[in-house]
N, C-alpha and C positions, 0 to 999 in steps of 0.2 A: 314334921312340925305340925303341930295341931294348931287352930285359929279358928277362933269364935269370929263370924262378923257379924255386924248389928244392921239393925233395919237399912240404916242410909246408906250401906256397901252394897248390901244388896241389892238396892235402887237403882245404884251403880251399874252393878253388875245385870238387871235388868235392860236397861237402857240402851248400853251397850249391845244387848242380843237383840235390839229390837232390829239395828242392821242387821245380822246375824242372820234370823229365821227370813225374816220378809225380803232384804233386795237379795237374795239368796233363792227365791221363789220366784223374781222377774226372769235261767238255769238253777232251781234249790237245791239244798242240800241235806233233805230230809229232817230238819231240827223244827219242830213247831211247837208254841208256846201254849201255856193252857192262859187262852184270849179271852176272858168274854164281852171283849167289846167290840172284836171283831164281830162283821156284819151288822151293826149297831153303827159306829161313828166309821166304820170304813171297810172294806171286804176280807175277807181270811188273807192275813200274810203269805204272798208268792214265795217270798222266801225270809225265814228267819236265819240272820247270823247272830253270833256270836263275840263280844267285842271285850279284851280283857284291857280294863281298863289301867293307866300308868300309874293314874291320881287315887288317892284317897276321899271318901265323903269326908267334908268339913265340920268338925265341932258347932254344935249347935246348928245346924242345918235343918230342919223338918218337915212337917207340913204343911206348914204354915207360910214358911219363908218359899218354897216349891211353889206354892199357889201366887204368893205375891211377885214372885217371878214372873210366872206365865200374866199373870194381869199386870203389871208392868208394861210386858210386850206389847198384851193387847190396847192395855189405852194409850201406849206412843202413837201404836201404828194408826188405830182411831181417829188422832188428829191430823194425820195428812190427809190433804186434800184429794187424794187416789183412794179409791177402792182399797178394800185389803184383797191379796191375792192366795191367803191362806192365813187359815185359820190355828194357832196353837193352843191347846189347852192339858191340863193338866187331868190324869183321873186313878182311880185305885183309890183304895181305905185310907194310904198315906201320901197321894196325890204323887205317886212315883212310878207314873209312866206319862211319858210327853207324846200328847201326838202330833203329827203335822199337816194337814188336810187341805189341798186347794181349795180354792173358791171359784178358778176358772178351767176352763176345760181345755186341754193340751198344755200340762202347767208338770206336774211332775206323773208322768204316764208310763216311765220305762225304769228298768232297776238302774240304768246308764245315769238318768236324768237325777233321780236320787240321790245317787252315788255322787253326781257333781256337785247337787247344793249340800251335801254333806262335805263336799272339801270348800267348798264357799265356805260352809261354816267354819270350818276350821281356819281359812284363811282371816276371817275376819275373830274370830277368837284369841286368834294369838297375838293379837294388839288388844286386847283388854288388859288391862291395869294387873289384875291377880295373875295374871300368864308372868308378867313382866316382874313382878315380884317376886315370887317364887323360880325365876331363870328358866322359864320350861315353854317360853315361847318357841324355838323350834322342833319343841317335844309332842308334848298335850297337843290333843286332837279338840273335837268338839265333843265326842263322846264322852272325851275328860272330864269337860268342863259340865257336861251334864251328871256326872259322875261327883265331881264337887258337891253340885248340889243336891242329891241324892236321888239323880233319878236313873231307874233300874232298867227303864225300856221304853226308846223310842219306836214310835211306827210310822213313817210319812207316807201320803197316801193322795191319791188325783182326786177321790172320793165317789170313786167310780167301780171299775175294776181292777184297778191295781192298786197294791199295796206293797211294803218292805219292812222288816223289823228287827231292828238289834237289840238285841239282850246284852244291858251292860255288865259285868260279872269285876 
């Protein structure tokens, strides 16, 4: 099923992730990406995996709408009265890698710690609106839904020494 959606779903669908990434934030296996943004916004990936995605990228999904996403995130999280405790932004030619970066120190430090606010994400993902439409709320991951929106590679990172990166395929 293909589906265009317009500015205001994906406001939605921003909103939404701003739980998502942020209350989500309170051994490799030789596969490494050609980065160049590692060492720049965070250290050479410890380990890249590999995630085959379930979802398809969405009709009319682009650059544009990827950016307005991650800024979405950022000016919900902006207006709460708490600190942000990581930062998300979008980067690449067509803003199709998501990164994830603390803001404090002992926040996401172990591949363990990753690995959980990735299922955070996912838990809180599957009560978004477009999970529930599509029937795929005990399906779709978060990777998915990153995948919807056409991003090709997350990396979250303490923005220290550790880092982790999935290549969504």
């Amino acid at each position: 099923m293909t589906r265009v959606f317009p500015a205001a779903e994906l406001r939605v669908l921003a909103l939404g992730a701003v739980m998502l990434v942020f209350s989500a934030v309170a051994g490799g296996n030789g596969l490494r990406a050609d980065d160049r943004h590692a060492g720049y916004y965070y250290p050479e990936p410890m380990e890249v995996e590999i995630y085959e995605a379930r979802a398809q990228k969405l009709a009319g999904v682009g650059r544009s709408q990827r950016i307005g996403f991650v800024t979405g995130i950022t000016n919900e999280k902006l207006k709460s009265p708490y600190p942000p405790e990581a930062a998300i932004f979008a980067k690449g030619e067509q803003a199709e890698k998501l990164i994830i970066v603390a803001l404090q120190d002992e926040r996401i430090d172990t591949l363990f710690r990753a690995r959980a606010i990735f299922a955070n994400l996912t838990a809180s993902a599957r009560v978004l609106p477009i999970f529930k439409e599509f029937g795929v709320q005990d399906w779709f991951t978060f990777f998915d839904l990153a995948k919807m929106l056409g991003f090709e590679q997350i990396t979250i990172s303490n923005g220290r020494e550790f880092s982790h990166q999935v290549i969504i395929k």
